[in-house]
N, C-alpha and C positions, 0 to 999 in steps of 0.2 A: 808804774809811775802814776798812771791815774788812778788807781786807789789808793795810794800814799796819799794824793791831792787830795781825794772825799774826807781822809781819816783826818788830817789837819786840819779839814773843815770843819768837821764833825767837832775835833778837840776845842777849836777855836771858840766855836761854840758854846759846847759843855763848860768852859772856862767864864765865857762870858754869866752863862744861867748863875753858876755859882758865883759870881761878887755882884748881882742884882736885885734890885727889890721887886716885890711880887708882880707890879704892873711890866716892868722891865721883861721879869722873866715870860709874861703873855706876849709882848714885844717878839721878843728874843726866839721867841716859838713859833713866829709867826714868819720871819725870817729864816730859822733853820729850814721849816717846811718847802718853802721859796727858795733857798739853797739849793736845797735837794733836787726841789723837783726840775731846776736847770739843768743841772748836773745830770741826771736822768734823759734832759729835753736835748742837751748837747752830747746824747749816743745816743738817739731814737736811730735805728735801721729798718733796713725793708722788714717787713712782717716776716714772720717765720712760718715755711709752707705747711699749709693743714689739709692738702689734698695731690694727689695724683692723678694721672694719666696714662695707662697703662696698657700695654697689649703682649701676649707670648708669642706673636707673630707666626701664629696656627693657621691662618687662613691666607687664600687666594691674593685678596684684596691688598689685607696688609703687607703682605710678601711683598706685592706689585710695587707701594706705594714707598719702602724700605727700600727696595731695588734701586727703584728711580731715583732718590736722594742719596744714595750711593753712589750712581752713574753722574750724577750733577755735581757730586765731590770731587771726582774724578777717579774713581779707586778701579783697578782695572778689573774688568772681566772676570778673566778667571777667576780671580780672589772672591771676589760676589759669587759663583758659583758654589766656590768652595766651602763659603758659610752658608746656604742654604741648603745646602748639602747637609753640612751638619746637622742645622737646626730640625732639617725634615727627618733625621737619622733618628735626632733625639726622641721628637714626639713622636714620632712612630712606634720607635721600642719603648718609649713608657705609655704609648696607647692615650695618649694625651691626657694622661692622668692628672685633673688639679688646672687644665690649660681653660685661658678663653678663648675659647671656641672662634668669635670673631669679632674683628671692630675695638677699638679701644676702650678700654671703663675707666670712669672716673671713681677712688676712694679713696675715703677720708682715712682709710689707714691706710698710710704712707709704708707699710711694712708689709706686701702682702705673703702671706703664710703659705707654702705649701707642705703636704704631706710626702715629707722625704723618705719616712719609714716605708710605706707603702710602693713610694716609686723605687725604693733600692730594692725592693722584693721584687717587680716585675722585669726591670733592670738588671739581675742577676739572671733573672731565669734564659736571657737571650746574648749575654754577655758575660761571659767565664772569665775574660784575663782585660780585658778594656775597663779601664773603672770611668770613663767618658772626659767629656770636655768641659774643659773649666773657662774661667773666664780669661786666663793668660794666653792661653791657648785660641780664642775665641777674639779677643781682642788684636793678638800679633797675625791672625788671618787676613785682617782688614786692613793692618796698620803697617804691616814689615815693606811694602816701598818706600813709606816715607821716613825710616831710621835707614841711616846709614852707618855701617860699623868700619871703623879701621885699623884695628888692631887687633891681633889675634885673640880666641874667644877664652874666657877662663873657666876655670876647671866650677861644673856644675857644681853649687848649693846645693847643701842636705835639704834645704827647704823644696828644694824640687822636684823631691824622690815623687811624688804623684804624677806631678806633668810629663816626670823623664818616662813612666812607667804608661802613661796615656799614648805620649807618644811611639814610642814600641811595638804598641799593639792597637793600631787604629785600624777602621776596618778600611782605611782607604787613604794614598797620601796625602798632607797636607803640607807638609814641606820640605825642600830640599833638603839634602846635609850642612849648604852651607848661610841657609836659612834655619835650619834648628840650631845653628852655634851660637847667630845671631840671638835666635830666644834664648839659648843659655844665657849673653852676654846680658845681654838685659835684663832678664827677672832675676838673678843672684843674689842672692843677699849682700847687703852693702853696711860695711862695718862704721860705727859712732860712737859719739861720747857720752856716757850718761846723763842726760840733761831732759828735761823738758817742754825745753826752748826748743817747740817744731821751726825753728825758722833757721836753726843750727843744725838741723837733720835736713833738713831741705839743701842748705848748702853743701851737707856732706855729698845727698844725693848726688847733686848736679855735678858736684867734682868729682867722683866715683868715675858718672859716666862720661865725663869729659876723660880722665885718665882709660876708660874701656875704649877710648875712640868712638863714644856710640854720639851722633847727632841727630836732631828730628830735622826736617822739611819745613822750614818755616815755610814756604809758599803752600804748603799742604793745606787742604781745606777742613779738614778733620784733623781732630788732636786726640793724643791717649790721654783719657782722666784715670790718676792712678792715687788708689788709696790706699798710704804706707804705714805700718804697723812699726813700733818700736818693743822690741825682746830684749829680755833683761835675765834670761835662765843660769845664766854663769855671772858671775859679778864680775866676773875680771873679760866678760865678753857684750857688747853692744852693737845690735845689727839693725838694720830695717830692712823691713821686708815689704813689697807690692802683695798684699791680700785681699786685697781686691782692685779690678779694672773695666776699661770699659771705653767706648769710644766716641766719641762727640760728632755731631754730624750736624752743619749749618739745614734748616728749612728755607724754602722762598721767603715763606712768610716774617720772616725771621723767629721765629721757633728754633727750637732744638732738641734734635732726636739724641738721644741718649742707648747707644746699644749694648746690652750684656747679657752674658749668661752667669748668672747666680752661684752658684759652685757643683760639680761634678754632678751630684743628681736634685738638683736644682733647674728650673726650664729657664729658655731664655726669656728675654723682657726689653720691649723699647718703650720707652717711654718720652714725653713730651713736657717739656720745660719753655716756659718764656722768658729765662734768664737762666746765667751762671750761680747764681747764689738760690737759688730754687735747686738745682742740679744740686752744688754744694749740700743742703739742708737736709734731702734723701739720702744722701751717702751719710752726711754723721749724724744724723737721726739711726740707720741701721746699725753704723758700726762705735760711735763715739760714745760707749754705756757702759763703760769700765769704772767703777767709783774705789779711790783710793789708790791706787797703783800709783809704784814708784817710778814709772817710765812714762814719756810723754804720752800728748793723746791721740788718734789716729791724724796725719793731716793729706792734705791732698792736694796732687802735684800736675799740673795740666804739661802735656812736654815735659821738658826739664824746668818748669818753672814751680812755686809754688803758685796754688790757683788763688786769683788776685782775691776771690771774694769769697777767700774761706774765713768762714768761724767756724766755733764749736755748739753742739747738739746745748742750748739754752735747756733743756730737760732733765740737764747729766750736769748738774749746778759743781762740778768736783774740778 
């Protein structure tokens, strides 16, 4: 709708240039300019993040310091066990290949790179049938107290065949039988309509998992941030899908820790944000770079909500 409004403006304009005389049309120019640039002045938003804060959570310190603001969330025990568990599993068997070593870095690439070909080499040679932990996985460690499921679980998503096949053959458990239904119930694929309009896919979401019985914890002090992909491989089929997640953790300082692991041989990553829309800009800065496609673009879902201060990757002009 508001670019309908510019283009009228624009036309208004242009209409004006043409039945004017030459002083007019300097007028007239001087005015469009001035149009525009309100128009521009009335969507100024927060700046778009040009830097990070970043750590693989390889050392002592930060371990400590992720602990504690886990423990301040309230997330229990065990569960913190269980992902550090993990994460020492990880780095250990890829020999902290590509890791920072320790303390947080700040860079201005928002995207930091690792070498996956290398680590899936070392990764192999100590792991035969495990292909590791992904982010669904890594995220519902932390998070599966505060979903609650009430309905029985449904039949796993082709899209899960990795996580079903992680979980399997883990070298240690991480959750019960009737906490993996749960993750069934949750990450499946959730069927929509061809469209666009992420705010129509958001809706699908939340009705999906309001029909799965699945609720979050609002009293919870951490949220899952989930960011949903729309599939279009069949035409006569429309799903979305959670490819990537992650879990939000309040700081004292009012900060916010950001927790995930990247994908199967990808290391983990917490990161620090002074806002939701910083959060936001990192996720579709990495995943929002699809140009042309006829399915919407990724959007991203805090809870079952959409996240109040999504937009899309301003770099990916499509």
């Amino acid at each position: 709708m508001k670019n309908k409004k510019i283009l009228l403006i624009l036309a208004a304009v242009i209409f004006i240039l043409g039945c004017s005389n030459e002083n007019s049309i300097e007028k007239n120019n001087i005015k469009k300019r001035n149009t525009i640039e309100n128009i521009k002045n009335s969507k100024t938003e927060k700046e778009y993040l040009k830097n990070i804060n970043y750590s693989n959570i390889a050392d002592k310190i930060i371990q400590n310091e992720v602990k504690e603001s886990l423990e301040n969330a309230g997330i229990d025990s065990n569960n913190i066990n269980l992902f550090f568990k993990s994460v020492n599993y990880y780095n250990g068997m890829t020999e902290n290949k590509g890791l920072i070593k320790s303390g947080f870095v700040n860079s201005k690439n928002i995207n930091p790179i690792y070498d996956e070909v290398e680590i899936q080499k070392i990764w192999d040679k100590k792991n035969k049938n495990f292909p590791g932990f992904n982010c669904r996985i890594t995220a519902f460690t932390l998070m599966k107290d505060y979903i609650k499921i009430e309905k029985p679980v449904v039949k796993a998503g082709e899209m899960l065949f990795m996580d079903m096949e992680s979980l399997k053959n883990m070298p240690f458990k991480l959750f019960s039988q009737n906490e993996e239904n749960k993750f069934i119930n949750l990450f499946s694929e959730i069927p929509t309509k061809m469209t666009k309009d992420v705010r129509v896919h958001a809706e699908n979401v939340k009705n999906a998992w309001k029909e799965r019985g699945i609720r979050f914890d609002k009293n919870s002090k951490i949220s899952m941030i989930s960011v949903f992909f729309h599939f279009n491989d069949d035409p006569e089929e429309n799903i979305l899908f959670i490819g990537h997640v992650g879990i939000l953790v309040p700081e004292k300082d009012g900060k916010l820790l950001f927790i995930e692991k990247l994908a199967f041989q990808q290391p983990y990553q917490v990161l620090k944000f002074n806002n939701r829309t910083e959060l936001n800009d990192y996720l579709m800065n990495k995943y929002d770079t699809a140009w042309g496609q006829p399915v919407a673009k990724p959007f991203i879902m805090e809870n079952d909500e959409l996240l109040k201060e999504y937009r899309s990757n301003p770099n990916n002009g499509n």
